[in-house]
CHARMM-style PDB file with segment names, atoms N, HN, CA, C and O in Angstrom:
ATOM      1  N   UNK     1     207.548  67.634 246.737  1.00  0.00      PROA
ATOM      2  CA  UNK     1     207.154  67.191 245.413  1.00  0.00      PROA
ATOM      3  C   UNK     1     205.955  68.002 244.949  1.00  0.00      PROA
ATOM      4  O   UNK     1     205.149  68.422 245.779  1.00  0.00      PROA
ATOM      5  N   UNK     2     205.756  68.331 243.121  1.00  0.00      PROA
ATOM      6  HN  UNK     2     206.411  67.991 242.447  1.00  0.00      PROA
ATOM      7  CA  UNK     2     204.742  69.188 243.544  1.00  0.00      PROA
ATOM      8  C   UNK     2     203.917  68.638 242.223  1.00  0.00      PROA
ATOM      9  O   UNK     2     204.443  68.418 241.132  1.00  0.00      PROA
ATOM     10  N   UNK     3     202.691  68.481 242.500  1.00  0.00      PROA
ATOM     11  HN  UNK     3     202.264  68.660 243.386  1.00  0.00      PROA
ATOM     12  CA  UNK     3     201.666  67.737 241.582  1.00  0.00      PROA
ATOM     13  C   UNK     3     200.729  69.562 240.804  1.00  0.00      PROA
ATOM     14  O   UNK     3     200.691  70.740 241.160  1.00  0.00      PROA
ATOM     15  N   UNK     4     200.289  68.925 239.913  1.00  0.00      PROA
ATOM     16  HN  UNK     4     200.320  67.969 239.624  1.00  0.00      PROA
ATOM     17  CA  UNK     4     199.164  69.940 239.518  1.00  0.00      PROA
ATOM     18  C   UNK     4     197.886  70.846 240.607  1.00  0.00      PROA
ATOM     19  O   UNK     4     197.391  71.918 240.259  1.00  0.00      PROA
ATOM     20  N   UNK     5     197.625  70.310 241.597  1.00  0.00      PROA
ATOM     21  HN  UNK     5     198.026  69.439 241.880  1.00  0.00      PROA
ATOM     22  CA  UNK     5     197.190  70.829 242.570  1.00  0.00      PROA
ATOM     23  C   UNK     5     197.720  71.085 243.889  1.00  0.00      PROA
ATOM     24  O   UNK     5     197.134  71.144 244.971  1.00  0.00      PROA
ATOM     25  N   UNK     6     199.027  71.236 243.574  1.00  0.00      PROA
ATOM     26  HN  UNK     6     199.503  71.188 242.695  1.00  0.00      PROA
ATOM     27  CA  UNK     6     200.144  71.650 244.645  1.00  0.00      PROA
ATOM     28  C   UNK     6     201.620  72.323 243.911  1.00  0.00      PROA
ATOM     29  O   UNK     6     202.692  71.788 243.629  1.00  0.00      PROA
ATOM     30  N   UNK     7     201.112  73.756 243.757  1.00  0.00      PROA
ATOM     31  HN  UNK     7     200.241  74.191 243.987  1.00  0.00      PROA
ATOM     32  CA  UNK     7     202.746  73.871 242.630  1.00  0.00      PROA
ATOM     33  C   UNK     7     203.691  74.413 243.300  1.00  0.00      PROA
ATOM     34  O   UNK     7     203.297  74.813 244.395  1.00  0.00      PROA
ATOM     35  N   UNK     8     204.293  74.512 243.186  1.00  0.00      PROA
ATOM     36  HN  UNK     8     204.613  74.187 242.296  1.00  0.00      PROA
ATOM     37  CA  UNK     8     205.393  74.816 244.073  1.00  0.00      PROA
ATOM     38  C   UNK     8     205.531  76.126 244.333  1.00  0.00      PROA
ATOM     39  O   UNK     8     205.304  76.986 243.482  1.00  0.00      PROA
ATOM     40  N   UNK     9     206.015  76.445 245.840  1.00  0.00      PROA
ATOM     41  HN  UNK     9     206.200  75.746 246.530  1.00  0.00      PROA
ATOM     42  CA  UNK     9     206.006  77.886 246.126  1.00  0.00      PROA
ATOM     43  C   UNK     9     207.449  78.677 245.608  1.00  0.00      PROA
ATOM     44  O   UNK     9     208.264  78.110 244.880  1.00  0.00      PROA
ATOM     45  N   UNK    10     207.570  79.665 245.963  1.00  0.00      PROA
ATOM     46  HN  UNK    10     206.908  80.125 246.554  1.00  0.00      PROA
ATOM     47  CA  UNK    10     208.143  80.743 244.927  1.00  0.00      PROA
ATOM     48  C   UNK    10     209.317  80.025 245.703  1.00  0.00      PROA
ATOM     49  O   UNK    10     209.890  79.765 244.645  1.00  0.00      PROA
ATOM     50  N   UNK    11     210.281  79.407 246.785  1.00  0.00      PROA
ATOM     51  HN  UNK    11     209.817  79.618 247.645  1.00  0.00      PROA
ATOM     52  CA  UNK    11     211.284  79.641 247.333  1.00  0.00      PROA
ATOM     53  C   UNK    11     211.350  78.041 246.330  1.00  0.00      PROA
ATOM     54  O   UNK    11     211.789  78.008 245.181  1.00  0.00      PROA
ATOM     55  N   UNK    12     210.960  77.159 246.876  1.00  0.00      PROA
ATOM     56  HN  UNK    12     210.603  77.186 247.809  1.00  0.00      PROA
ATOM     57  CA  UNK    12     210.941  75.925 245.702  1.00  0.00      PROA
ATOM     58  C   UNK    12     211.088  76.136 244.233  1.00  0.00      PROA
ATOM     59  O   UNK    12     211.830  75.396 243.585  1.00  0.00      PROA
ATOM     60  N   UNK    13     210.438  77.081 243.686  1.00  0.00      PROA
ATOM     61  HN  UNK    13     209.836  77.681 244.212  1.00  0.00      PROA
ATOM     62  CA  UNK    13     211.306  77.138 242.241  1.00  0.00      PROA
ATOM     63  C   UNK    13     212.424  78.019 242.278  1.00  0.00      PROA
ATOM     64  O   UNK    13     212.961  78.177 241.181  1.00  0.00      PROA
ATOM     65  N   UNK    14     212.717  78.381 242.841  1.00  0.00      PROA
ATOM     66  HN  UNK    14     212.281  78.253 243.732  1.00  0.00      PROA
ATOM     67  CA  UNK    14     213.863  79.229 242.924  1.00  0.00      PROA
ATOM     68  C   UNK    14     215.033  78.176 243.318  1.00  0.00      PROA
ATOM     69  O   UNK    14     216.215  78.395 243.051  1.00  0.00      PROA
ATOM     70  N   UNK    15     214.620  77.118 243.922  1.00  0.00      PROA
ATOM     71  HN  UNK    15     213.660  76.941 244.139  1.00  0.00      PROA
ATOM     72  CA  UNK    15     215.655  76.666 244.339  1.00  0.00      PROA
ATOM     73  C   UNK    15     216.130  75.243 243.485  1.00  0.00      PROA
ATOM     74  O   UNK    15     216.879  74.323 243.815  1.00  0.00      PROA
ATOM     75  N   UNK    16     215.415  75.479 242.352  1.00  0.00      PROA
ATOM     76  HN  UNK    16     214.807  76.226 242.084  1.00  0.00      PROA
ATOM     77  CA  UNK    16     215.609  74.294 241.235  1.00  0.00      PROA
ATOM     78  C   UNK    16     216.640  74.470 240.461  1.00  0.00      PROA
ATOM     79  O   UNK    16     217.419  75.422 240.495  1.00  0.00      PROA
ATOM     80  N   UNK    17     216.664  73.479 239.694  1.00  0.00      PROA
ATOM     81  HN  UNK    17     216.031  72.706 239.667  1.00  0.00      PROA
ATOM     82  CA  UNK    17     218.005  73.227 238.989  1.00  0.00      PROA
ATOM     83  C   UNK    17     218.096  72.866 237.861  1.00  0.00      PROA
ATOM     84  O   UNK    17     219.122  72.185 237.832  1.00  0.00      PROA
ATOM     85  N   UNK    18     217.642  72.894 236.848  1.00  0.00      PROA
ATOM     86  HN  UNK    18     216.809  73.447 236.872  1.00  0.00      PROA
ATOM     87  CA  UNK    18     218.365  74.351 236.246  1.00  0.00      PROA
ATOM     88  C   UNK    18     216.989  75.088 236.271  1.00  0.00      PROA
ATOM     89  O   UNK    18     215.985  74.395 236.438  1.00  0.00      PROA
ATOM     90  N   UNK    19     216.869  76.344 236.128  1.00  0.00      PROA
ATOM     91  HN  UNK    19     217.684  76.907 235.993  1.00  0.00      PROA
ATOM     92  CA  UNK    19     215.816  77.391 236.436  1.00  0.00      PROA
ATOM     93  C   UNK    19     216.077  78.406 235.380  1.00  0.00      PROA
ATOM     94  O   UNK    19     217.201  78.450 234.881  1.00  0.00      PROA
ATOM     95  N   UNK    20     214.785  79.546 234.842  1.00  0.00      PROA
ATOM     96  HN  UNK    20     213.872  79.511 235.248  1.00  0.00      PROA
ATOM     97  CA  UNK    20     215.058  80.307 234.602  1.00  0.00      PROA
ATOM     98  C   UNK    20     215.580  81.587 234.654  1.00  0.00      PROA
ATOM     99  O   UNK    20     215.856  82.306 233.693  1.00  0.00      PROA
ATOM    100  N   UNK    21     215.769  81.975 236.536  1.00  0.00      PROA
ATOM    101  HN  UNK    21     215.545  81.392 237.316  1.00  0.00      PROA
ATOM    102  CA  UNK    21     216.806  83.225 236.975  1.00  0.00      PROA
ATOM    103  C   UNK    21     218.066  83.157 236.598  1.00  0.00      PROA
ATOM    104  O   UNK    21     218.845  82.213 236.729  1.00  0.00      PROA
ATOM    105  N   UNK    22     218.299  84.555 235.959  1.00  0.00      PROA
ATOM    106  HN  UNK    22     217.666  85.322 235.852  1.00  0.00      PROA
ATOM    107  CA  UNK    22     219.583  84.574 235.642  1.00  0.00      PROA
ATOM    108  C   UNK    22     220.458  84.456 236.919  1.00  0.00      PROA
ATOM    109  O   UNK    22     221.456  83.744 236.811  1.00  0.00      PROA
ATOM    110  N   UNK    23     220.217  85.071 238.144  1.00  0.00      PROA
ATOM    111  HN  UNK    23     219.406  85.649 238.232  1.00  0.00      PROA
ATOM    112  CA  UNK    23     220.710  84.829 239.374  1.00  0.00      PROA
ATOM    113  C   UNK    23     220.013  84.362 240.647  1.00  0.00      PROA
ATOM    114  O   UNK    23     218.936  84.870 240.956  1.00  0.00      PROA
ATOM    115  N   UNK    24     220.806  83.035 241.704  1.00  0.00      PROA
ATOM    116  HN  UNK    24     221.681  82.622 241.452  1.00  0.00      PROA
ATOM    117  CA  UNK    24     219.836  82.531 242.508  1.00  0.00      PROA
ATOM    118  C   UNK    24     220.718  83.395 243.708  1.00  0.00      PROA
ATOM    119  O   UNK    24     221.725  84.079 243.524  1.00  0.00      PROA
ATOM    120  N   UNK    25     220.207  83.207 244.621  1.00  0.00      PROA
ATOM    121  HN  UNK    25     219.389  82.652 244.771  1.00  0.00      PROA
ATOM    122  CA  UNK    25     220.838  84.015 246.200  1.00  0.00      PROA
ATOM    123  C   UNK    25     220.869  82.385 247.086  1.00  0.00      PROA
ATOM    124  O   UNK    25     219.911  81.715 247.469  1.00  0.00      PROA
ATOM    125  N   UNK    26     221.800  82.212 247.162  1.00  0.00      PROA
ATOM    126  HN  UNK    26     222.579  82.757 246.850  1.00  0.00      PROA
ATOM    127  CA  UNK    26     221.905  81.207 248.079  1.00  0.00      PROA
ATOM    128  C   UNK    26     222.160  81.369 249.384  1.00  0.00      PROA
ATOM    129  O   UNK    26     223.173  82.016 249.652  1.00  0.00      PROA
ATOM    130  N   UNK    27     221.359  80.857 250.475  1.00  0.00      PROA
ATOM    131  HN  UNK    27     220.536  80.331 250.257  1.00  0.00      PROA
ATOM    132  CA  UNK    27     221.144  81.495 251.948  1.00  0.00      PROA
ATOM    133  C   UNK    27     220.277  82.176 251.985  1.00  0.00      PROA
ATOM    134  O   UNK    27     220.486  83.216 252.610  1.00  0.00      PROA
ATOM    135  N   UNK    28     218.736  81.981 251.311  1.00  0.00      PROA
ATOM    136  HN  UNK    28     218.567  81.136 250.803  1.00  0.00      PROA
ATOM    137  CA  UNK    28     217.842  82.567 251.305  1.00  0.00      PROA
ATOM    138  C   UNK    28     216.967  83.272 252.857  1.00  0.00      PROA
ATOM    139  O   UNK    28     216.224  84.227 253.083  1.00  0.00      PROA
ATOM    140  N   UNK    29     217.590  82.145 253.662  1.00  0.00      PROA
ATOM    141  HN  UNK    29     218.194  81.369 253.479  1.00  0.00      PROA
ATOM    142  CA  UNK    29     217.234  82.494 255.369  1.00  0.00      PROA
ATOM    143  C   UNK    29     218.310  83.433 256.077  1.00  0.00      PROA
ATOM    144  O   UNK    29     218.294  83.855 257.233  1.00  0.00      PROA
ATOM    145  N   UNK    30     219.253  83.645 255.068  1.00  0.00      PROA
ATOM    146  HN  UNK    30     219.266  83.302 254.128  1.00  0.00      PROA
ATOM    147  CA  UNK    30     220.021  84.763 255.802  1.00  0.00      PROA
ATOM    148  C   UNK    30     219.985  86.029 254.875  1.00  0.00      PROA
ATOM    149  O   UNK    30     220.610  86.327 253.858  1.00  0.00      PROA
ATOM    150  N   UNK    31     218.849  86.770 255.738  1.00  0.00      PROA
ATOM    151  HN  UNK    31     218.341  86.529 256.565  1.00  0.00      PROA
ATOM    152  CA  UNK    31     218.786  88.392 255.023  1.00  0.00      PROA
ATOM    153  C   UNK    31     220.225  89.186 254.812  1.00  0.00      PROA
ATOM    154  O   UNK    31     220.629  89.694 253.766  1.00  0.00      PROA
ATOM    155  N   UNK    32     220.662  89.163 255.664  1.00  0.00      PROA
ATOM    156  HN  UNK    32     220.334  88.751 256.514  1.00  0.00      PROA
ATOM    157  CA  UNK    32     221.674  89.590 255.686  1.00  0.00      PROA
ATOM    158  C   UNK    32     222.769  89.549 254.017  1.00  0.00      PROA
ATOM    159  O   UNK    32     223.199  90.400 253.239  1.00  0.00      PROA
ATOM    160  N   UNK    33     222.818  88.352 254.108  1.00  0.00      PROA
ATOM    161  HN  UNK    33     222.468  87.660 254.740  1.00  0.00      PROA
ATOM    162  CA  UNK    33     223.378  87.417 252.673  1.00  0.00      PROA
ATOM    163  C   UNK    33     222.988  87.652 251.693  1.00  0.00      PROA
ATOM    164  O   UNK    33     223.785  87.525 250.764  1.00  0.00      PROA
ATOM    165  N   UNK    34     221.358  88.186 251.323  1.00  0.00      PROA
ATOM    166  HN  UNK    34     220.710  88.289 252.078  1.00  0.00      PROA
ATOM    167  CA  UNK    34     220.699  88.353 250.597  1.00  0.00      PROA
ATOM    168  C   UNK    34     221.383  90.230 250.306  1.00  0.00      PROA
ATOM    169  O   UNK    34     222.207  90.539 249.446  1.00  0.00      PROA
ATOM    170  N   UNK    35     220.731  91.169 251.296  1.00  0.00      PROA
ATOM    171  HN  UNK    35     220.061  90.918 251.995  1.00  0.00      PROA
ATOM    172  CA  UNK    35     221.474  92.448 251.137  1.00  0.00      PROA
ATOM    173  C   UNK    35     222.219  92.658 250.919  1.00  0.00      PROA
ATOM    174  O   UNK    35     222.280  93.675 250.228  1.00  0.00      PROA
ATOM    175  N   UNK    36     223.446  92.003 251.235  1.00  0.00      PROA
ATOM    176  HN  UNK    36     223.396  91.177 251.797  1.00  0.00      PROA
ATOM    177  CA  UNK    36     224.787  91.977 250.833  1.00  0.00      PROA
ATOM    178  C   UNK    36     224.892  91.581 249.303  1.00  0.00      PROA
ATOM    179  O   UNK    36     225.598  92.227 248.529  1.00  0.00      PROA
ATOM    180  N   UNK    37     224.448  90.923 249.071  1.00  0.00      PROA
ATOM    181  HN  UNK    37     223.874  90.398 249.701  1.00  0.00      PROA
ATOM    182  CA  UNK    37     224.490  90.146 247.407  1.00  0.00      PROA
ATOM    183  C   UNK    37     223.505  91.559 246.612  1.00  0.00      PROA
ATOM    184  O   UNK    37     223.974  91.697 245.482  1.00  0.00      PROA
ATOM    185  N   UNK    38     222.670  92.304 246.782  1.00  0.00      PROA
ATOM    186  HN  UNK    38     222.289  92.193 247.699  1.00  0.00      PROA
ATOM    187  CA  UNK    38     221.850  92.978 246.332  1.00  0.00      PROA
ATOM    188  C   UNK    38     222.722  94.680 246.323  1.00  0.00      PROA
ATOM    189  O   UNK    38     222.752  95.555 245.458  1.00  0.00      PROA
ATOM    190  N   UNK    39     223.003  94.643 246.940  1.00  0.00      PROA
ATOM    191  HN  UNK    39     222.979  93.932 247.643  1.00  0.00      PROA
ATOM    192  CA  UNK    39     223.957  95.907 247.054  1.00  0.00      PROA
ATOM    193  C   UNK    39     225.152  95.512 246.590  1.00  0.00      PROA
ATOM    194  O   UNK    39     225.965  96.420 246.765  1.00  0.00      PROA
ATOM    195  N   UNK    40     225.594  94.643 246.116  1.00  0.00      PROA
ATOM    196  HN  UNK    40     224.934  93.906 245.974  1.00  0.00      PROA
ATOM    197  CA  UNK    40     226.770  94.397 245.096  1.00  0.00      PROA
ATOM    198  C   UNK    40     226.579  94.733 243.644  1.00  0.00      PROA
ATOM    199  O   UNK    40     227.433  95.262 242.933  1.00  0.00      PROA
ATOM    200  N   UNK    41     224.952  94.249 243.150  1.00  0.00      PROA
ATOM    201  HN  UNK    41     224.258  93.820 243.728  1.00  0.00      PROA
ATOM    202  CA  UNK    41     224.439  94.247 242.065  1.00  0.00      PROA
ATOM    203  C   UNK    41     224.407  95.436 241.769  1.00  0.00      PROA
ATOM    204  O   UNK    41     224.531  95.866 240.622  1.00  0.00      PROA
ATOM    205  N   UNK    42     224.267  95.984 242.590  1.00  0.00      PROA
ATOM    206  HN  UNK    42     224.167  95.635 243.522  1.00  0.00      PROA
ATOM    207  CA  UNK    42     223.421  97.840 242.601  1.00  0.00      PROA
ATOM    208  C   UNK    42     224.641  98.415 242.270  1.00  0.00      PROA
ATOM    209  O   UNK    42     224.681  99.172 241.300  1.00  0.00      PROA
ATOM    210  N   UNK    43     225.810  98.142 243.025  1.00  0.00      PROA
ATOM    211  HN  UNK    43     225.778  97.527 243.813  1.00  0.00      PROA
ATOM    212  CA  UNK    43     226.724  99.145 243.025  1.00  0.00      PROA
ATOM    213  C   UNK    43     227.535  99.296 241.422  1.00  0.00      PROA
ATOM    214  OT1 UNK    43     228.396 100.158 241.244  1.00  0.00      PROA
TER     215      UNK     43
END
């Protein structure tokens, strides 16, 4: 939960709903998942 003197860290807003990224990476603990999704974009 995140109060005015606790805001939320970057993986917590990222992981909100609805958000302003046009794209979220889901499996943020798997790098792997992440590279893979990033080199799709690229290509």
């Amino acid at each position: 939960m995140t109060t005015p003197n606790n805001p939320p860290s970057a993986l917590e807003e990222l992981m909100e709903f609805p958000c302003d990224f046009n794209l979220k990476v889901m499996g943020y603990n798997q790098p792997e998942l992440v590279s893979e999704v990033c080199a799709i974009i690229a290509a």
